[in-house]
C-alpha positions as CSV (number, residue, x, y, z in Angstrom):
1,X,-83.6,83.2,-31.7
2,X,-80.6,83.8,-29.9
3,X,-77.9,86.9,-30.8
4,X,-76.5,86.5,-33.9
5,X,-74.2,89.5,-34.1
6,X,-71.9,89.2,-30.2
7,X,-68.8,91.3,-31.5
8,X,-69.0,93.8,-34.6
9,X,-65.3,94.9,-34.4
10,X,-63.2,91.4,-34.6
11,X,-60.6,92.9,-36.7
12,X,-61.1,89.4,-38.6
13,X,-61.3,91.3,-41.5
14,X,-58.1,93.7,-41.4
15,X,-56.3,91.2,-43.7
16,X,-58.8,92.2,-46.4
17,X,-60.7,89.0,-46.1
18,X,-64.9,88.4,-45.2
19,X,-66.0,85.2,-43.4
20,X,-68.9,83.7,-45.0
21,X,-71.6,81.8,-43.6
22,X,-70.6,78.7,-44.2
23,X,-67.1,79.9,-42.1
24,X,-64.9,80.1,-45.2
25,X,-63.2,83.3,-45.7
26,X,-62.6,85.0,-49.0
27,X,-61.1,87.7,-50.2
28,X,-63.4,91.2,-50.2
29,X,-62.4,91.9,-53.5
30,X,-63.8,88.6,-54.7
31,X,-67.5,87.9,-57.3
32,X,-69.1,87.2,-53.9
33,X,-68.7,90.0,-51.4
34,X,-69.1,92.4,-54.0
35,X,-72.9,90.8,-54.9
36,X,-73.6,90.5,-51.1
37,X,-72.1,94.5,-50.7
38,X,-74.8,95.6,-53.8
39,X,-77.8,93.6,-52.3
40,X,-77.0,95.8,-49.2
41,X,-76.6,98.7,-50.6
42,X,-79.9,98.2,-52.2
43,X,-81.6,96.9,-49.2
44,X,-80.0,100.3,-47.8
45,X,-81.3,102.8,-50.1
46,X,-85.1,101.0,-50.3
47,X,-84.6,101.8,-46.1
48,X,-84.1,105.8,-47.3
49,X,-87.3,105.4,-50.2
50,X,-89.2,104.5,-46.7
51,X,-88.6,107.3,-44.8
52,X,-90.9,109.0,-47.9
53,X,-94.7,109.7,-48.3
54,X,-95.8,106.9,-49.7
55,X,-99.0,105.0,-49.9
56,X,-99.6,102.4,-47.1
57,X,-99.5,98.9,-49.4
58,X,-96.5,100.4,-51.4
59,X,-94.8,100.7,-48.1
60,X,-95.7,97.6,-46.8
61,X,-94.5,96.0,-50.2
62,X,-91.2,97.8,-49.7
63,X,-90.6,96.3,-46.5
64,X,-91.5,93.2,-47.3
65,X,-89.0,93.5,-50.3
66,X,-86.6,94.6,-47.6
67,X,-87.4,91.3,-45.9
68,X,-86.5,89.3,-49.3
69,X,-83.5,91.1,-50.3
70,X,-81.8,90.3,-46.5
71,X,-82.9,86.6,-47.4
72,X,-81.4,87.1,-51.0
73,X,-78.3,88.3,-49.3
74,X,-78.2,85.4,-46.7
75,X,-78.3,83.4,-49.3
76,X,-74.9,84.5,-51.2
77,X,-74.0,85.0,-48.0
78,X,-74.0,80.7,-47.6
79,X,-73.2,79.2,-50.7
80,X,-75.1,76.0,-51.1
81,X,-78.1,77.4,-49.5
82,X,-81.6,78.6,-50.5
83,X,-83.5,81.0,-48.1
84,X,-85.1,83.3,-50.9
85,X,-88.4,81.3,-51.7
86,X,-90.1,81.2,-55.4
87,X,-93.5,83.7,-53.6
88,X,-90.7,86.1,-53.4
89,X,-90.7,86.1,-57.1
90,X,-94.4,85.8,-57.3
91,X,-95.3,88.6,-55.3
92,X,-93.0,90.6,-57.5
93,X,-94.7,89.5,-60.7
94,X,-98.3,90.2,-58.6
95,X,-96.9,93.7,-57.9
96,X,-95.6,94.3,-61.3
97,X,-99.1,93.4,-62.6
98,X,-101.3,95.4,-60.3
99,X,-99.2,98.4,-60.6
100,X,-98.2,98.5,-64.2
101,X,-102.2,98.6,-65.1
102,X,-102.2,102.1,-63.3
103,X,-100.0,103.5,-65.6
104,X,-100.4,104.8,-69.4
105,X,-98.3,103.1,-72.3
106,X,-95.2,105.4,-72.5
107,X,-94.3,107.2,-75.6
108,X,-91.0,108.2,-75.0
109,X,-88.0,107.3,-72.3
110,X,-88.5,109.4,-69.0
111,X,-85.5,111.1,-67.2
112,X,-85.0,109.7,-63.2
113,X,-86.7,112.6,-62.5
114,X,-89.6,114.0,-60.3
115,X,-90.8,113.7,-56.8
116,X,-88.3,112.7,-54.5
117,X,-89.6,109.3,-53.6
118,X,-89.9,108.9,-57.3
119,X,-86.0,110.1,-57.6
120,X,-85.5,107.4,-54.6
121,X,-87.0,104.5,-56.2
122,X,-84.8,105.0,-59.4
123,X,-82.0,105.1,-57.8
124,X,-82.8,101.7,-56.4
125,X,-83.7,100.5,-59.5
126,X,-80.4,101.5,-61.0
127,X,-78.5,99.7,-57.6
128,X,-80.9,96.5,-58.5
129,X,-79.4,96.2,-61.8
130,X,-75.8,96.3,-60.8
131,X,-76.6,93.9,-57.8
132,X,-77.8,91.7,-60.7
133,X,-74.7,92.2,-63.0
134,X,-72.7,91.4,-59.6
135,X,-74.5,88.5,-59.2
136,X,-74.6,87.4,-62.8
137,X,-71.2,87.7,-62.9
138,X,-71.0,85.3,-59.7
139,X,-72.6,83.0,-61.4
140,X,-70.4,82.6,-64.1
141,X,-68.0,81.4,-61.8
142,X,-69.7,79.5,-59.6
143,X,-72.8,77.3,-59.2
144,X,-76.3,78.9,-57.6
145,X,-79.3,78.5,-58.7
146,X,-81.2,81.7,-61.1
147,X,-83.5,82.8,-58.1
148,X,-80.9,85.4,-56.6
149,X,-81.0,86.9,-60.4
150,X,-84.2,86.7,-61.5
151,X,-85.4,88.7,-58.1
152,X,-83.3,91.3,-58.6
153,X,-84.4,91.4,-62.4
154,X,-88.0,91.5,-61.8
155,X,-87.1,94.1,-58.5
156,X,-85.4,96.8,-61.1
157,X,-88.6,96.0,-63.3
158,X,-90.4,96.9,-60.1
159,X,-89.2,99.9,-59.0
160,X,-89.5,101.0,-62.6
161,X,-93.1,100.8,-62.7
162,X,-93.2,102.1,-58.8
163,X,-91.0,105.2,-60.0
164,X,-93.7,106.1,-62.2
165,X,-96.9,105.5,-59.8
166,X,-94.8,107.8,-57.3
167,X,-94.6,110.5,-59.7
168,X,-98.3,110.3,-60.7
169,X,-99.4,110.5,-57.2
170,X,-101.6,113.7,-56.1
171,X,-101.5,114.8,-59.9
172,X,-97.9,114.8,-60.4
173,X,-96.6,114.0,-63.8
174,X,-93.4,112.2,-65.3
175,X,-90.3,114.4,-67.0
176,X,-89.6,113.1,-70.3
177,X,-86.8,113.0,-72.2
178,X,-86.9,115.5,-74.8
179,X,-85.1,113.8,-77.9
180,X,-84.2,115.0,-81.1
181,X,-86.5,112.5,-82.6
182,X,-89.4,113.7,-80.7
183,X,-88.5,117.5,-81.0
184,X,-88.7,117.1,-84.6
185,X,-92.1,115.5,-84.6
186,X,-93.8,118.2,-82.9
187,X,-92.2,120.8,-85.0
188,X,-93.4,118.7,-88.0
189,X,-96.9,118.3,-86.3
190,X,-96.5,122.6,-85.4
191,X,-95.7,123.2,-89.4
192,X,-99.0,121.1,-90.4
């Protein structure tokens, strides 16, 4: 494959517009560089979650995810195209299933709280979900197909589950929320 990238200062872009791949240029404040800007973002932060102690087919997942999210981002990048593939969406549901079984049922909500790889993965989880409003949002505007948005559902789902395997790792433990509900439970359970 030859260079893609042969200037990265064209000053195209000074009048506040982004070329697309399909050479049409549209405004940066339009539905579609703001999904493509959050898919980055993501695929930026899951890059900083990698630079963590993690366990060797977590990491390889993450980079394949990496991988999927460029595609995912190629593909709003080109409307009219499809480069992410439905095994994208598979291997997510695979992953969701094989790690979720690892964890107990929880009882209460838990704070983004923790390790700091744990910390990491929620805060890509958190920029998942507004890629996904971003690109829900595009789509109420314009044609694509659900792929783009069903990824980046099951990929917040994901990191989710992932969050909480990273803080159980080497005996760790997740923070809880303490609500008011749950306060008064145990002091009802204390009184008893």
């Amino acid at each position: 494959m030859g260079k893609r990238v042969t200037a990265v200062a064209t000053r195209t872009g000074d009048d506040g517009t982004t070329g697309l791949g399909n050479n049409q240029r549209v405004s940066k404040a339009s539905g579609r560089p703001h999904a493509m800007g959050d898919v980055d973002e993501l695929n930026s932060h899951l890059g900083l979650l990698l630079c963590e102690a993690l366990p060797a087919d977590m990491r390889e997942l993450f980079i394949d995810i990496q991988h999927q999210l460029f595609n995912l981002g190629g593909e709003l990048a080109m409307p009219g195209f499809e480069i992410l593939k439905d095994d994208a969406l598979a291997q997510l549901d695979a992953a969701l299933k094989h790690y979720n079984q690892q964890l107990p049922g929880l009882q209460e909500f838990i704070l983004p709280a923790g390790t700091r790889a744990a910390c990491q993965a929620h805060v890509c989880r958190t920029v998942a979900r507004r890629a996904e409003r971003s690109v829900v949002a595009l789509q109420q505007s314009e044609e694509m197909r659900p792929a783009p948005r069903q990824y980046l559902n099951r990929l917040s789902d994901l990191l989710f589950v992932l969050s909480r395997v990273l803080n159980r790792l080497d005996g760790g433990a997740e923070v809880y929320w303490k609500s008011e509900r749950l306060a008064r439970a145990e002091r009802e359970n204390a009184s008893e």
